[in-house]
C-alpha positions as CSV (number, residue, x, y, z in Angstrom):
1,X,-59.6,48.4,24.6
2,X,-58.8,49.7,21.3
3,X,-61.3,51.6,19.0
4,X,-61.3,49.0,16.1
5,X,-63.6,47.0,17.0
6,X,-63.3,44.8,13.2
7,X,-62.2,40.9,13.7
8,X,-59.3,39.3,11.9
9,X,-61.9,38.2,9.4
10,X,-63.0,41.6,8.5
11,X,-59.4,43.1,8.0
12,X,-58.4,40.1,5.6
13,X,-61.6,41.0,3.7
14,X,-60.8,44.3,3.1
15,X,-57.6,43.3,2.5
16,X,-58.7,41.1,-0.3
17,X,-60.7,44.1,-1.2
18,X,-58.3,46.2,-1.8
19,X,-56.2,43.6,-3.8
20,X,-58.9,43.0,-6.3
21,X,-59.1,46.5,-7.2
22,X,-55.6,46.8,-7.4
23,X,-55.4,44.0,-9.9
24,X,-58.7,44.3,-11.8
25,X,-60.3,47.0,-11.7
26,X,-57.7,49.4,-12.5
27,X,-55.6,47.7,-14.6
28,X,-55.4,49.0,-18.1
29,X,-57.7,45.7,-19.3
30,X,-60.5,47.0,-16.9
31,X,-63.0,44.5,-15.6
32,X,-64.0,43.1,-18.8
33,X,-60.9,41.3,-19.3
34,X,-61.4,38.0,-18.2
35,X,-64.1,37.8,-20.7
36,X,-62.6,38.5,-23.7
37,X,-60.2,36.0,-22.5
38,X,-63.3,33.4,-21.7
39,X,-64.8,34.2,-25.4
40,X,-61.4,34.1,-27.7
41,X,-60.9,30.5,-25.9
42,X,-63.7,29.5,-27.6
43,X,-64.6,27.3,-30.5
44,X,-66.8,28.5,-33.2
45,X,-69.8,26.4,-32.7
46,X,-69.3,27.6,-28.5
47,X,-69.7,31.2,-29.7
48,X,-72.1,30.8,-32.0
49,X,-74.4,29.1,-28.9
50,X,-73.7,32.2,-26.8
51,X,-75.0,34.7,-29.6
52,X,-78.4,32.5,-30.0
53,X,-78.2,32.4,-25.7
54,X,-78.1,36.3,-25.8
55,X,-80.2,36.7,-28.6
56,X,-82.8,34.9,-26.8
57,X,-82.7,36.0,-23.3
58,X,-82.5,39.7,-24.7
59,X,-85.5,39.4,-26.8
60,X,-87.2,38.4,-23.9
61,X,-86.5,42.2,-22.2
62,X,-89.4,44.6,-22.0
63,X,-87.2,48.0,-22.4
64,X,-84.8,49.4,-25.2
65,X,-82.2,50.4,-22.3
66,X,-81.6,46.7,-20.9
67,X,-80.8,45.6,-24.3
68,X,-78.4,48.5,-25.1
69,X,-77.0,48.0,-21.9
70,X,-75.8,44.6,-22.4
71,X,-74.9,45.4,-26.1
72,X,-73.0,48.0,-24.2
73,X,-71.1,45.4,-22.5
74,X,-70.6,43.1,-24.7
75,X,-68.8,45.5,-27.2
76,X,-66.6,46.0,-24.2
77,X,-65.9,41.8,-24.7
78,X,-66.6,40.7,-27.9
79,X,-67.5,43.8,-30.8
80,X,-68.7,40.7,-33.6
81,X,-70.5,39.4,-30.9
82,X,-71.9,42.5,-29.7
83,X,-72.9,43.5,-33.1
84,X,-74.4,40.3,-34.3
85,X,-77.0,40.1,-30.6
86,X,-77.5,44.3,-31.6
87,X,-78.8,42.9,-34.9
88,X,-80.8,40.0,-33.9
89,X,-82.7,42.1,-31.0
90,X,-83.1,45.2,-33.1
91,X,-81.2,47.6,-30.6
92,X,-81.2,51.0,-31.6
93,X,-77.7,52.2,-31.0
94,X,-75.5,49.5,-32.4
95,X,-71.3,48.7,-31.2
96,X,-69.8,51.2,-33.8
97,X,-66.6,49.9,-33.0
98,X,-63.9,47.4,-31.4
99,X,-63.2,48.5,-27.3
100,X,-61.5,45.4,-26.5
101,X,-58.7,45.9,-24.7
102,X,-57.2,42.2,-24.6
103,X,-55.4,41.2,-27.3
104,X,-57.0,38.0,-29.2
């Protein structure tokens, strides 16, 4: 009996593991890459429905650091759209500039 006592299953998750950090996570796009790919493939009347979407569902949130968390993110997507939710919820430190890392 051998001391690895994982089934096939196991080893092909961690395989698959492995390959997604390989691939996404440390890629010089980071994790936010797919996206900005997601948001530049849409219309303007599809973006403008996300904005309202965040807009809403942030207002909704009780403490300053969940919305500047998100705004957070999203300047790591979108900076116009990061800055235009920043505005509508009234965060207090606003996306001072573009991080995208995917080309448009």
């Amino acid at each position: 009996m051998t001391g690895d006592s994982r089934t096939d299953k196991d080893r092909q998750l961690d395989e698959a593991r492995v390959d997604f950090q390989d691939t996404v996570l440390t890629t010089d796009q980071g994790i936010y890459s797919r996206a900005t790919l997601f948001g530049n493939s849409m219309s303007g009347w599809e973006k403008e429905h996300v904005v309202a979407a965040f807009r809403f569902e942030l207002g909704k949130a009780a403490h300053a650091h969940v919305r500047e968390g998100v705004i957070h993110d999203l300047d790591h997507v979108d900076h116009d759209l990061a800055v235009l939710v920043a505005e509508a919820v009234a965060a207090h430190r606003h996306p001072t500039r573009d991080t995208r890392r995917v080309p448009a």
